[in-house]
Biopython code that builds the backbone (N, CA, C, O; Angstrom):
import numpy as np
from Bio.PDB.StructureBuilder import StructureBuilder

atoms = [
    (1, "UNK", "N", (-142.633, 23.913, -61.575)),
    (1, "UNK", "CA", (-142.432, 24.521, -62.878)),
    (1, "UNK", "C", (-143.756, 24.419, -63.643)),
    (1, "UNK", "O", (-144.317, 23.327, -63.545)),
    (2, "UNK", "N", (-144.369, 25.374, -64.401)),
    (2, "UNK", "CA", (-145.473, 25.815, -65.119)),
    (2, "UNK", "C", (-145.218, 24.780, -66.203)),
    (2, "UNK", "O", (-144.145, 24.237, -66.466)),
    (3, "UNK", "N", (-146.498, 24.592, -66.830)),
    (3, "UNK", "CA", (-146.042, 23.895, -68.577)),
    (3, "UNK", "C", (-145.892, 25.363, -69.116)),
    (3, "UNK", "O", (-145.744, 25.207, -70.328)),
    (4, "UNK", "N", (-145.862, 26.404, -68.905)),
    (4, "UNK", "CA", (-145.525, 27.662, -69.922)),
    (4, "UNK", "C", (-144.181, 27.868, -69.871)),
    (4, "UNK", "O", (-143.650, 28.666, -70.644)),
    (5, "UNK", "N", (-143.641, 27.333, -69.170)),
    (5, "UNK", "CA", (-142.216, 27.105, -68.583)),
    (5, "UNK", "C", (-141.063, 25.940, -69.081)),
    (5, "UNK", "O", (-139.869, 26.048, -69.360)),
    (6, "UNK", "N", (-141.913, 24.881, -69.060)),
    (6, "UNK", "CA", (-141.353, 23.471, -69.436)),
    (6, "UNK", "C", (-141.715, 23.651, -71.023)),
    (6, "UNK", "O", (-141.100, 22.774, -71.630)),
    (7, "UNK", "N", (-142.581, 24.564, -72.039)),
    (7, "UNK", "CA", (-142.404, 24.301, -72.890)),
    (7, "UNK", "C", (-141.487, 25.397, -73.724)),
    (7, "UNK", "O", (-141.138, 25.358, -74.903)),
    (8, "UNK", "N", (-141.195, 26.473, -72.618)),
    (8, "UNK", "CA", (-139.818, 27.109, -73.221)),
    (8, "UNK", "C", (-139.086, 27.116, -72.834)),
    (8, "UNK", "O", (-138.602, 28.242, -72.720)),
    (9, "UNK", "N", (-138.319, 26.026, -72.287)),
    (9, "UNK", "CA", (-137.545, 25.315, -72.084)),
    (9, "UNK", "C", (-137.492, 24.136, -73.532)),
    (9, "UNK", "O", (-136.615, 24.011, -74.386)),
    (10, "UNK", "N", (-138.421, 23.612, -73.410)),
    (10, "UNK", "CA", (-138.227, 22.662, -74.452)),
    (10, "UNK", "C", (-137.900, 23.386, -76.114)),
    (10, "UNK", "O", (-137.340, 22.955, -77.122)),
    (11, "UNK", "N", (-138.365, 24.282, -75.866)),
    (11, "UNK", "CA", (-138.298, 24.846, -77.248)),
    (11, "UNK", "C", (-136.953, 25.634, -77.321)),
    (11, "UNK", "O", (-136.518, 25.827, -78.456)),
    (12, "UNK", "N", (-136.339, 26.047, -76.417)),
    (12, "UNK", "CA", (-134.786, 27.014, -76.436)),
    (12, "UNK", "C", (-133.774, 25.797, -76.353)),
    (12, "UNK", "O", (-132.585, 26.117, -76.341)),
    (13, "UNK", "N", (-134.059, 24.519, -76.297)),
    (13, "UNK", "CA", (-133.118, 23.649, -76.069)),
    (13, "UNK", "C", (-133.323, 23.154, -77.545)),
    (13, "UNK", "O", (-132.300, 22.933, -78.193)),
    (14, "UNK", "N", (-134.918, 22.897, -78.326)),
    (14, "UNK", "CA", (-134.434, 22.356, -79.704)),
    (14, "UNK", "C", (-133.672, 23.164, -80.453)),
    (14, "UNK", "O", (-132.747, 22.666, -81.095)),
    (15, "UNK", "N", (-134.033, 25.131, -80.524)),
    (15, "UNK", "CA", (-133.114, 25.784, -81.243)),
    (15, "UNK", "C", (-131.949, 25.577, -81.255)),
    (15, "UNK", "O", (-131.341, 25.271, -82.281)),
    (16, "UNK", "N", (-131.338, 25.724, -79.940)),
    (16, "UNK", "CA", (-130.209, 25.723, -79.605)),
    (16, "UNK", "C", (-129.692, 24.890, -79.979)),
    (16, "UNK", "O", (-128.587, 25.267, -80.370)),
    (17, "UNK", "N", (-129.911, 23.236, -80.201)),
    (17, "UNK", "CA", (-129.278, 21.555, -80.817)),
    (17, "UNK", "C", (-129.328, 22.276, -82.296)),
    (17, "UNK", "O", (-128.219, 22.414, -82.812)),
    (18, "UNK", "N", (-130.312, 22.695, -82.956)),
    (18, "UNK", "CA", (-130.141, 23.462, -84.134)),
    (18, "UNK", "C", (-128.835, 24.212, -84.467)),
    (18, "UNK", "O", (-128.202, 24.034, -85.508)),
    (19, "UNK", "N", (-128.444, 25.187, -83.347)),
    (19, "UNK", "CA", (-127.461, 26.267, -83.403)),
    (19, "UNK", "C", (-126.098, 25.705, -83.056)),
    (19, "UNK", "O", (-125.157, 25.807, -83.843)),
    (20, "UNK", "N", (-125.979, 25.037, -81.725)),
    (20, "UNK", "CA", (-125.179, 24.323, -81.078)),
    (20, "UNK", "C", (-124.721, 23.129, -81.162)),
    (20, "UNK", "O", (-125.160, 22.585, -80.149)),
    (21, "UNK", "N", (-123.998, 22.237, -81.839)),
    (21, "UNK", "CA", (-123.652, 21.136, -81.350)),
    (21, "UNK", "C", (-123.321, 20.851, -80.691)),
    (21, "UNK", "O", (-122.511, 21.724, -80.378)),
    (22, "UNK", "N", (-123.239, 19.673, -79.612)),
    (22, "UNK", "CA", (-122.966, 19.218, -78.815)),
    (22, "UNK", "C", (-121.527, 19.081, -78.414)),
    (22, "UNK", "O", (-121.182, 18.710, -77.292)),
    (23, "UNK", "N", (-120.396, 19.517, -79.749)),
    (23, "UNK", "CA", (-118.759, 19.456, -79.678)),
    (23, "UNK", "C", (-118.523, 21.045, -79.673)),
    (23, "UNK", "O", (-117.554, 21.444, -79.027)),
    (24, "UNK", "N", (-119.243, 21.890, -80.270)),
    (24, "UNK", "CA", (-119.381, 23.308, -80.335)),
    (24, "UNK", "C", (-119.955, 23.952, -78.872)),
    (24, "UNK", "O", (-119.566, 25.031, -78.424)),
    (25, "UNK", "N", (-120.858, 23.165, -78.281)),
    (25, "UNK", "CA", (-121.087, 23.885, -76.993)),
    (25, "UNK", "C", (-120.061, 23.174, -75.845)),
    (25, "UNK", "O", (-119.680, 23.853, -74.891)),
    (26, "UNK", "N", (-119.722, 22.042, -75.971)),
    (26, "UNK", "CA", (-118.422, 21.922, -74.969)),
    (26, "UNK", "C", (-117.367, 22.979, -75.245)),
    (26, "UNK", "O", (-116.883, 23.639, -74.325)),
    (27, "UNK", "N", (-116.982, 23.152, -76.615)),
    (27, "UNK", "CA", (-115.774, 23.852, -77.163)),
    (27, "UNK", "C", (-116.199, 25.418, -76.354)),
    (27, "UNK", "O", (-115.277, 25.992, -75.774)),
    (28, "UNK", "N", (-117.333, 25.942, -76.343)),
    (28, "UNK", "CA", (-117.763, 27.520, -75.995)),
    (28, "UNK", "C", (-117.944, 27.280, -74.343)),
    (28, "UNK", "O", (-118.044, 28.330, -73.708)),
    (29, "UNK", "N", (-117.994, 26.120, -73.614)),
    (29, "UNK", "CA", (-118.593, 25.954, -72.110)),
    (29, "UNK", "C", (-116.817, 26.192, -71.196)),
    (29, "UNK", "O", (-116.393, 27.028, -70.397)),
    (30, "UNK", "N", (-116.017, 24.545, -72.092)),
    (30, "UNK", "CA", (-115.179, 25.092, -71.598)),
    (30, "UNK", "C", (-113.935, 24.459, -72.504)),
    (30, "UNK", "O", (-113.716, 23.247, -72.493)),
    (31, "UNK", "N", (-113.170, 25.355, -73.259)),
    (31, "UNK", "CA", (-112.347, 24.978, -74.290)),
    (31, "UNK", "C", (-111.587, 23.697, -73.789)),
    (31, "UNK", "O", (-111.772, 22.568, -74.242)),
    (32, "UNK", "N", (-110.494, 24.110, -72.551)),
    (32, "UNK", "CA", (-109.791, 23.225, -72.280)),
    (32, "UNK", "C", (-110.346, 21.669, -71.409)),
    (32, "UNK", "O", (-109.609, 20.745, -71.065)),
    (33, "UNK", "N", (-112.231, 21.793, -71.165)),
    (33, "UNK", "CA", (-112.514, 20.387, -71.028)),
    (33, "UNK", "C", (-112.058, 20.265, -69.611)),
    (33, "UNK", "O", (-111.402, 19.332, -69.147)),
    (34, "UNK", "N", (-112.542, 21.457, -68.902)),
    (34, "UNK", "CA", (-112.057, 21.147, -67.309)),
    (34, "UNK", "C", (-113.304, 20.733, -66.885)),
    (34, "UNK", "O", (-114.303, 21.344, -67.266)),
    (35, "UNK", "N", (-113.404, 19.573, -65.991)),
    (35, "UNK", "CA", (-114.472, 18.827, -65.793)),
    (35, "UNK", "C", (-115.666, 19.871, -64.954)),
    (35, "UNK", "O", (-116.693, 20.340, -65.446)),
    (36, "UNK", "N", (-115.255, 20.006, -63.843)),
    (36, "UNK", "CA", (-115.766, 21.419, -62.745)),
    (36, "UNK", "C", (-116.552, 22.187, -63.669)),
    (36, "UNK", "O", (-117.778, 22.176, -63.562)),
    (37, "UNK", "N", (-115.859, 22.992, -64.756)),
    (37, "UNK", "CA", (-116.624, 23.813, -65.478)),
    (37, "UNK", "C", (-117.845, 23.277, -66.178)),
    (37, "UNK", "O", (-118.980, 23.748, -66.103)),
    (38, "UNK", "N", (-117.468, 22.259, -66.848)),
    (38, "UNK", "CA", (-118.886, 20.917, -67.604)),
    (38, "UNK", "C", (-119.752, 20.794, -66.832)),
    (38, "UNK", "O", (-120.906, 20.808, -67.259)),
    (39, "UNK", "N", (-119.506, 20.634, -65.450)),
    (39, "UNK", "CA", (-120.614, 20.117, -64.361)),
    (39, "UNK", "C", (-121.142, 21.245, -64.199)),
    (39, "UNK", "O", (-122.371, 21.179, -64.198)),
    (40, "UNK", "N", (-120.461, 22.912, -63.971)),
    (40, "UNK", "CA", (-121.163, 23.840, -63.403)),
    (40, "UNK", "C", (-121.993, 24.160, -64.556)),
    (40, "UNK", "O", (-123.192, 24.367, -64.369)),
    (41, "UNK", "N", (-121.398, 24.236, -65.962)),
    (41, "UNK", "CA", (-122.815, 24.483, -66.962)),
    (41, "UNK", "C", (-123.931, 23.633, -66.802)),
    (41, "UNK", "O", (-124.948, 24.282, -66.557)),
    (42, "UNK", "N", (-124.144, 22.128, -66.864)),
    (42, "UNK", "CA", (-125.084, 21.359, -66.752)),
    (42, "UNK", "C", (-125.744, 21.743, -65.725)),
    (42, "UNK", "O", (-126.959, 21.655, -65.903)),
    (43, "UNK", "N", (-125.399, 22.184, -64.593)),
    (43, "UNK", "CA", (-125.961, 22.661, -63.024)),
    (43, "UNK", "C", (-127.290, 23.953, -63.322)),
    (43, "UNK", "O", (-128.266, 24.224, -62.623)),
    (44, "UNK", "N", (-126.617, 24.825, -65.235)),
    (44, "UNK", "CA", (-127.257, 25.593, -64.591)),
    (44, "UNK", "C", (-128.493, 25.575, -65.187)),
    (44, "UNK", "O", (-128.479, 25.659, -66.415)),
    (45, "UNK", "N", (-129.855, 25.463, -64.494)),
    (45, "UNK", "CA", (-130.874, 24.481, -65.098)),
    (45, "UNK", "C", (-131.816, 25.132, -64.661)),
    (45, "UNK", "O", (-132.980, 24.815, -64.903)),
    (46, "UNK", "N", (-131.373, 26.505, -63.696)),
    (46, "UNK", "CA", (-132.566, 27.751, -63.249)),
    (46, "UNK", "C", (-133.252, 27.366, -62.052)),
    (46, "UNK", "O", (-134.333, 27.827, -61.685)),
    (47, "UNK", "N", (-132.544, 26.464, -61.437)),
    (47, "UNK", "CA", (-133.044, 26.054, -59.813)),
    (47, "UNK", "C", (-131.875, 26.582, -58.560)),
    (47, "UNK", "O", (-132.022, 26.859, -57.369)),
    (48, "UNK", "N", (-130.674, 26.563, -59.477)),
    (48, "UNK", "CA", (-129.488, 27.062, -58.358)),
    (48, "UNK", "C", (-128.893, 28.504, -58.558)),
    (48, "UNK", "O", (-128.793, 28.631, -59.778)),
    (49, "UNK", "N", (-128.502, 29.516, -58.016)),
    (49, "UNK", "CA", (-127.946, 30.726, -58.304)),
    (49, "UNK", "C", (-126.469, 30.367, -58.521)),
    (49, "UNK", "O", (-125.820, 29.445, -58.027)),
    (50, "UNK", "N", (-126.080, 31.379, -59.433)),
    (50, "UNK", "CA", (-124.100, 31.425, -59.728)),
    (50, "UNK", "C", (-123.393, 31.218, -58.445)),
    (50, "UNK", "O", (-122.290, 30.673, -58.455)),
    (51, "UNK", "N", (-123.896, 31.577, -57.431)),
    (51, "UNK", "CA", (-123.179, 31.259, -55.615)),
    (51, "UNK", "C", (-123.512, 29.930, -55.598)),
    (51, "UNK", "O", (-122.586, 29.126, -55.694)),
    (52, "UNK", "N", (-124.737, 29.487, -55.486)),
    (52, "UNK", "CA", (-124.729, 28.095, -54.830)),
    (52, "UNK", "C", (-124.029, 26.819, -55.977)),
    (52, "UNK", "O", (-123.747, 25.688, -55.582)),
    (53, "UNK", "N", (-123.867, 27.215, -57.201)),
    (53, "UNK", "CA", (-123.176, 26.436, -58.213)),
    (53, "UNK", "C", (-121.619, 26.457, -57.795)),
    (53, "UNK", "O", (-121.114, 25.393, -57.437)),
    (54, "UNK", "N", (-120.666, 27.893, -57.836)),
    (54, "UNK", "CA", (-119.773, 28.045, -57.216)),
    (54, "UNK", "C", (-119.183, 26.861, -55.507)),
    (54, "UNK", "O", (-118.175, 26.210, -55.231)),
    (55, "UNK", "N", (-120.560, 27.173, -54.772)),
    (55, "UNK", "CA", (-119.823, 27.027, -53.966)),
    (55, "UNK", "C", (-120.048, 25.489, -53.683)),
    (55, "UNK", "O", (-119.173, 24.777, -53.191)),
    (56, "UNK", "N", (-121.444, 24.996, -54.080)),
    (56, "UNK", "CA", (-121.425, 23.429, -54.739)),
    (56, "UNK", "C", (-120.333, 22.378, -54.938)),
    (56, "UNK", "O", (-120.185, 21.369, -54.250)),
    (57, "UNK", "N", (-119.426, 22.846, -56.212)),
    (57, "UNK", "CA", (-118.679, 22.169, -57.133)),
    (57, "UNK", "C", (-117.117, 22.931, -56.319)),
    (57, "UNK", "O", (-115.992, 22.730, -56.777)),
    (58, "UNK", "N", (-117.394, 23.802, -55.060)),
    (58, "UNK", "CA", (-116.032, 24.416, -54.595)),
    (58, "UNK", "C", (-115.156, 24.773, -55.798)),
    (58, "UNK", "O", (-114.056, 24.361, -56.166)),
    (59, "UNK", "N", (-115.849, 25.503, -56.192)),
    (59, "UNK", "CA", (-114.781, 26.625, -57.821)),
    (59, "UNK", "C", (-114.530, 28.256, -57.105)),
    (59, "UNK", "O", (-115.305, 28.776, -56.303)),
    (60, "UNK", "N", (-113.558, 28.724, -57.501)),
    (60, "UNK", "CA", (-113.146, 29.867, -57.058)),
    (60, "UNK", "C", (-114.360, 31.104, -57.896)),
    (60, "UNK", "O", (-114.195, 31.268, -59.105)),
    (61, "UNK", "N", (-115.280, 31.742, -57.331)),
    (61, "UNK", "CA", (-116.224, 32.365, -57.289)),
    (61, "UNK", "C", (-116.005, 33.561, -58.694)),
    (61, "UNK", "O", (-116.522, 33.765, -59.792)),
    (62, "UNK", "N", (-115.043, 34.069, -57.948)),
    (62, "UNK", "CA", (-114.408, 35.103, -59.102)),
    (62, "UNK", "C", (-114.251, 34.529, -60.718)),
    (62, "UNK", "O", (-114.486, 35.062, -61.803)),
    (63, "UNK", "N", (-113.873, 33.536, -60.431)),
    (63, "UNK", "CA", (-113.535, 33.173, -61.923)),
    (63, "UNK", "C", (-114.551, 32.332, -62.595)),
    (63, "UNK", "O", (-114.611, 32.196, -63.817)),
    (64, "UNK", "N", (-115.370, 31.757, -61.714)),
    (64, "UNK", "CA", (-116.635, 31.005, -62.034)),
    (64, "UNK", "C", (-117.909, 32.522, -62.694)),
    (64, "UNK", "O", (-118.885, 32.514, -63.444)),
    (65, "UNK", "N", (-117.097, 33.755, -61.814)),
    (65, "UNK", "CA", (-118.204, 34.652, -62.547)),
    (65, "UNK", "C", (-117.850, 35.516, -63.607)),
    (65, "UNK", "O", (-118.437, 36.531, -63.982)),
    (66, "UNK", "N", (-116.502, 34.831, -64.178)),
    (66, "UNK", "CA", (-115.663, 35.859, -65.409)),
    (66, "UNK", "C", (-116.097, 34.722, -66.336)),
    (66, "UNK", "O", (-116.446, 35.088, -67.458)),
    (67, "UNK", "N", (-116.141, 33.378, -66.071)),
    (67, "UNK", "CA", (-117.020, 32.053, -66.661)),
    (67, "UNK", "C", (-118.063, 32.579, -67.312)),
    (67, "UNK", "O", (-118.204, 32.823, -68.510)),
    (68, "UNK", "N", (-118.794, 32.734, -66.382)),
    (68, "UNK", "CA", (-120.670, 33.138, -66.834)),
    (68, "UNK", "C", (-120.972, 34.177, -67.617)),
    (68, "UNK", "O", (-121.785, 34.097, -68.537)),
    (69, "UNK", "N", (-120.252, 35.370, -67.265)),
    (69, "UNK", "CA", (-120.368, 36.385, -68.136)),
    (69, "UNK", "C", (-119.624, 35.785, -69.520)),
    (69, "UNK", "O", (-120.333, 36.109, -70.473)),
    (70, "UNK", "N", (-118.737, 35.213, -69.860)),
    (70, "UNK", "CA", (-118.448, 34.609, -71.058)),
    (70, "UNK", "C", (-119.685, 34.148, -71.933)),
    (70, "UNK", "O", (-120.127, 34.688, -72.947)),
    (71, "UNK", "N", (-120.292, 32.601, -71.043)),
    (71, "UNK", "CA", (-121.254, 32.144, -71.456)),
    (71, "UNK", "C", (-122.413, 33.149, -72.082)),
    (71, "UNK", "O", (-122.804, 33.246, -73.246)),
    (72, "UNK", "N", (-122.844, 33.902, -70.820)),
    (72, "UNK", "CA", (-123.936, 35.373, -71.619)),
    (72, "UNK", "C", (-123.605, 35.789, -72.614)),
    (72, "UNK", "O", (-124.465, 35.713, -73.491)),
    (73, "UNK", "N", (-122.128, 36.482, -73.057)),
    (73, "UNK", "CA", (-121.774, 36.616, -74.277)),
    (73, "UNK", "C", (-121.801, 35.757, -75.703)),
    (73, "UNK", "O", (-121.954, 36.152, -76.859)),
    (74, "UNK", "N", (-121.629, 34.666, -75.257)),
    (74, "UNK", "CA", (-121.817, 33.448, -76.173)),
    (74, "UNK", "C", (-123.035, 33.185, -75.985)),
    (74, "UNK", "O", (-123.179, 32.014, -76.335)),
    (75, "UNK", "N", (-124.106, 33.644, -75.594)),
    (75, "UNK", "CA", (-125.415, 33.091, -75.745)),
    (75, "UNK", "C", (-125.891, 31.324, -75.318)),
    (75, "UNK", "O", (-126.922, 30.849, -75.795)),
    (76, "UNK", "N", (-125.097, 30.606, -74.496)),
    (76, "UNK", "CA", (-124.954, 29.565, -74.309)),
    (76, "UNK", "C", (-125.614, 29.755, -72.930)),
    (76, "UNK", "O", (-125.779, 28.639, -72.436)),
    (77, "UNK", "N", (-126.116, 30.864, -72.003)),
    (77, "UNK", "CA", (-126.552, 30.707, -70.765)),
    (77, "UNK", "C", (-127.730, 31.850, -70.608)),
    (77, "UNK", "O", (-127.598, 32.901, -71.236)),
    (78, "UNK", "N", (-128.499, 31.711, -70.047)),
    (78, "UNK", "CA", (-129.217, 33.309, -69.891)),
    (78, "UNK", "C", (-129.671, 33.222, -68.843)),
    (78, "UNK", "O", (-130.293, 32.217, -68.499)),
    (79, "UNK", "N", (-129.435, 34.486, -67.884)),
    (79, "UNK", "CA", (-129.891, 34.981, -66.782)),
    (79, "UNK", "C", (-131.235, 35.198, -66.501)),
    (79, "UNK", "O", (-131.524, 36.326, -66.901)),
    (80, "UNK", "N", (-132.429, 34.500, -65.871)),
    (80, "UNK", "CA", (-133.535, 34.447, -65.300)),
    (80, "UNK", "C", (-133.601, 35.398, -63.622)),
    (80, "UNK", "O", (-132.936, 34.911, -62.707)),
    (81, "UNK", "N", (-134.262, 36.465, -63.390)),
    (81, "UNK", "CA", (-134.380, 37.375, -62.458)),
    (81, "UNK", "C", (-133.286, 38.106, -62.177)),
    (81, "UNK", "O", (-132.323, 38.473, -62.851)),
    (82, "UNK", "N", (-133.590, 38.241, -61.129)),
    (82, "UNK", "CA", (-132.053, 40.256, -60.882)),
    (82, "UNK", "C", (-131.397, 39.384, -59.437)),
    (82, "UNK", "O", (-131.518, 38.345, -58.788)),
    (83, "UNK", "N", (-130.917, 40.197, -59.487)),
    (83, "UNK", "CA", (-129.749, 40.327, -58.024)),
    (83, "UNK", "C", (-129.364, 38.701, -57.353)),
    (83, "UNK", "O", (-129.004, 37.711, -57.990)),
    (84, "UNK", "N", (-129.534, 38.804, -56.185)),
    (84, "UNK", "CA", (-129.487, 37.598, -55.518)),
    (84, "UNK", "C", (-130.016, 35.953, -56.461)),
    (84, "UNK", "O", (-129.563, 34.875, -56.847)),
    (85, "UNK", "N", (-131.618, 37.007, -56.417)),
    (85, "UNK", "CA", (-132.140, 35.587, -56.702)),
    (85, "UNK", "C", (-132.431, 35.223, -58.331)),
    (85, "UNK", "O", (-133.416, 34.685, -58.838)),
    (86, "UNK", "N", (-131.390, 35.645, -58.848)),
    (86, "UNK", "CA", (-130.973, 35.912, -60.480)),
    (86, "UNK", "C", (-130.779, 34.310, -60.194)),
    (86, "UNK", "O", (-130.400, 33.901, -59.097)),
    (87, "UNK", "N", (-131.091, 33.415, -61.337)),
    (87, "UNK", "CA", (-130.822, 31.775, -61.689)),
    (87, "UNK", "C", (-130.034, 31.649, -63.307)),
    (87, "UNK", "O", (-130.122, 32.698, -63.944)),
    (88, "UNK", "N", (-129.619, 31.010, -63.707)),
    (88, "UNK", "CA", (-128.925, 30.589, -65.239)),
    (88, "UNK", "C", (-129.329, 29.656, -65.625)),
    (88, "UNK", "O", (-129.056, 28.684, -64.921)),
    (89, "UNK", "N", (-129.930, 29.451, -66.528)),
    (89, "UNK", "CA", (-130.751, 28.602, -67.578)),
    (89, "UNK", "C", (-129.651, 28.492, -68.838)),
    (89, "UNK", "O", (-129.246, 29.376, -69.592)),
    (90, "UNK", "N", (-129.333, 27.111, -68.777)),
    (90, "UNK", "CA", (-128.320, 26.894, -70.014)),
    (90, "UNK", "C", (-129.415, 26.547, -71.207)),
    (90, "UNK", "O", (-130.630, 26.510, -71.012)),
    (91, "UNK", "N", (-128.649, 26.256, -72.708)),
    (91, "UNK", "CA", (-129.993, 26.674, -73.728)),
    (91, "UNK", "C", (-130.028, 24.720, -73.864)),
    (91, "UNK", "O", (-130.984, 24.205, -74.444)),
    (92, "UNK", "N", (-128.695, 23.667, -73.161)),
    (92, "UNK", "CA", (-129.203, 22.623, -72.803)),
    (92, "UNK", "C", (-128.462, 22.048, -72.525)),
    (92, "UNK", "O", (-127.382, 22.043, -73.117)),
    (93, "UNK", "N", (-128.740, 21.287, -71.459)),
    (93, "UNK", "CA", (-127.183, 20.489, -70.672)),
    (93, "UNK", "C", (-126.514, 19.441, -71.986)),
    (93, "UNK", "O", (-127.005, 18.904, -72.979)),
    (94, "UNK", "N", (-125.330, 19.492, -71.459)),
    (94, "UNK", "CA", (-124.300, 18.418, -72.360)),
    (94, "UNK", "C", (-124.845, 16.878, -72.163)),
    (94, "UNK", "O", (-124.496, 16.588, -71.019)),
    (95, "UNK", "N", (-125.251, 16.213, -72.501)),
    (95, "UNK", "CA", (-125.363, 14.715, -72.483)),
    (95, "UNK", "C", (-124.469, 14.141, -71.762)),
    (95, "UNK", "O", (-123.409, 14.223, -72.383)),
    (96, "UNK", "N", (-124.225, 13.259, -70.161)),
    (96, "UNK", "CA", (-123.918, 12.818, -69.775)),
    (96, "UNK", "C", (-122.881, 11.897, -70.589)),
    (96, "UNK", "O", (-121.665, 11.966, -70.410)),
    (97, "UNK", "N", (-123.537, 10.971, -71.560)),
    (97, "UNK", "CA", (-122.832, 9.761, -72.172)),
    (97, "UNK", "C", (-122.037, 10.449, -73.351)),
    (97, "UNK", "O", (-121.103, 9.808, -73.834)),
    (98, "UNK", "N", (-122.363, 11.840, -73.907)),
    (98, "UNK", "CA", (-121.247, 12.616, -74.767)),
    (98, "UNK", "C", (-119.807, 13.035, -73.963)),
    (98, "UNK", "O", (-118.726, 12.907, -74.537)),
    (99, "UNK", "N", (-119.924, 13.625, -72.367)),
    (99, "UNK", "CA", (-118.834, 13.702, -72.078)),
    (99, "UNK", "C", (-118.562, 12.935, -71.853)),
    (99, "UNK", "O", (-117.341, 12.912, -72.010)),
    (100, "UNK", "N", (-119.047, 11.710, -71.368)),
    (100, "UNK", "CA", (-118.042, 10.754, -70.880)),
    (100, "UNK", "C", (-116.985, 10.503, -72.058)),
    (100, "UNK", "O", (-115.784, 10.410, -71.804)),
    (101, "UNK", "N", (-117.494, 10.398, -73.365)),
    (101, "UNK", "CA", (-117.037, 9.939, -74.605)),
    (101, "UNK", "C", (-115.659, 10.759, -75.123)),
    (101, "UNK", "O", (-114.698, 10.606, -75.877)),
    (102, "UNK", "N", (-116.042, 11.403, -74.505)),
    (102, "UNK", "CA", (-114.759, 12.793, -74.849)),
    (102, "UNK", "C", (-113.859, 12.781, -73.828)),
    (102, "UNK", "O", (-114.127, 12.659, -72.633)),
    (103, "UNK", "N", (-112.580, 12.934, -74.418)),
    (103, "UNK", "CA", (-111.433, 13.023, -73.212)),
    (103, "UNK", "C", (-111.710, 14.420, -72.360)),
    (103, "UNK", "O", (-111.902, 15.532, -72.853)),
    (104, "UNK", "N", (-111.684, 14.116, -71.127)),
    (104, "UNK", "CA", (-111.103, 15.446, -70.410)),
    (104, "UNK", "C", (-110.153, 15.739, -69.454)),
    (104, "UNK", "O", (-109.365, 14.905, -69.010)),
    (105, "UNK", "N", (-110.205, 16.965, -69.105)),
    (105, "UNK", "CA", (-109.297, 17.020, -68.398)),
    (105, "UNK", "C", (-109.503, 17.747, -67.016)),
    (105, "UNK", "O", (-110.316, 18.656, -66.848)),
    (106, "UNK", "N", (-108.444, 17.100, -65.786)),
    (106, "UNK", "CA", (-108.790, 17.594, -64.464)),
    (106, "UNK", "C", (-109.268, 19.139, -64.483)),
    (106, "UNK", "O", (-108.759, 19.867, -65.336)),
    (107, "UNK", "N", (-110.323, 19.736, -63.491)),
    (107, "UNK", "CA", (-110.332, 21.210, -63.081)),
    (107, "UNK", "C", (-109.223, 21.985, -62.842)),
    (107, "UNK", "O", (-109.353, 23.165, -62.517)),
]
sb = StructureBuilder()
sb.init_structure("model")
sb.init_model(0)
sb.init_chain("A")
sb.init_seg("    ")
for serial, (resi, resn, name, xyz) in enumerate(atoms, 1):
    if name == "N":
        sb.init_residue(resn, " ", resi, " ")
    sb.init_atom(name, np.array(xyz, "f"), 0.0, 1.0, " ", f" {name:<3s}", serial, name[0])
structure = sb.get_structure()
């Protein structure tokens, strides 16, 4: 990864803590707090494609990609390149020690 890279990254993740809270972007990732879904947002970090996240975390593909297109709509994910080798860049993973803190619930 470039520093022209790592620093927009760094900079779409402070807006976003700006825009997003941390109870507001669980609430938009995944309302009902299904764990699978939490992990596949944090996953998406622009190193893995929507397939290899899918098939990773074994989530049903179809609905993992009615997921993502959500997220795009909510501005909580954005698509980096085309087709295949298209990646998802979340605007910043959930804090490990925040979900733990929060009840959830099975996938």
């Amino acid at each position: 990864m470039s520093n022209a890279d790592i620093y927009l990254k760094a900079t779409m993740s402070l807006i976003a803590r700006q825009t997003f809270s941390p109870e507001k972007l669980r609430d938009l990732v995944s309302a009902r707090g299904a764990k699978k879904i939490l992990q596949a947002f944090n996953m998406c970090d622009g190193e893995k494609s929507q397939t290899e996240i899918a098939t990773d975390l074994k989530i049903d593909a179809g609905q993992f990609s009615r997921t993502v297109k959500q997220w795009l709509d909510d501005g909580i994910i954005i698509k980096v390149g085309d087709g295949r080798s298209a990646r998802l860049v979340h605007v910043y993973p959930l804090p490990e020690k925040y979900l733990k803190s929060l009840p959830m619930k099975a996938a």
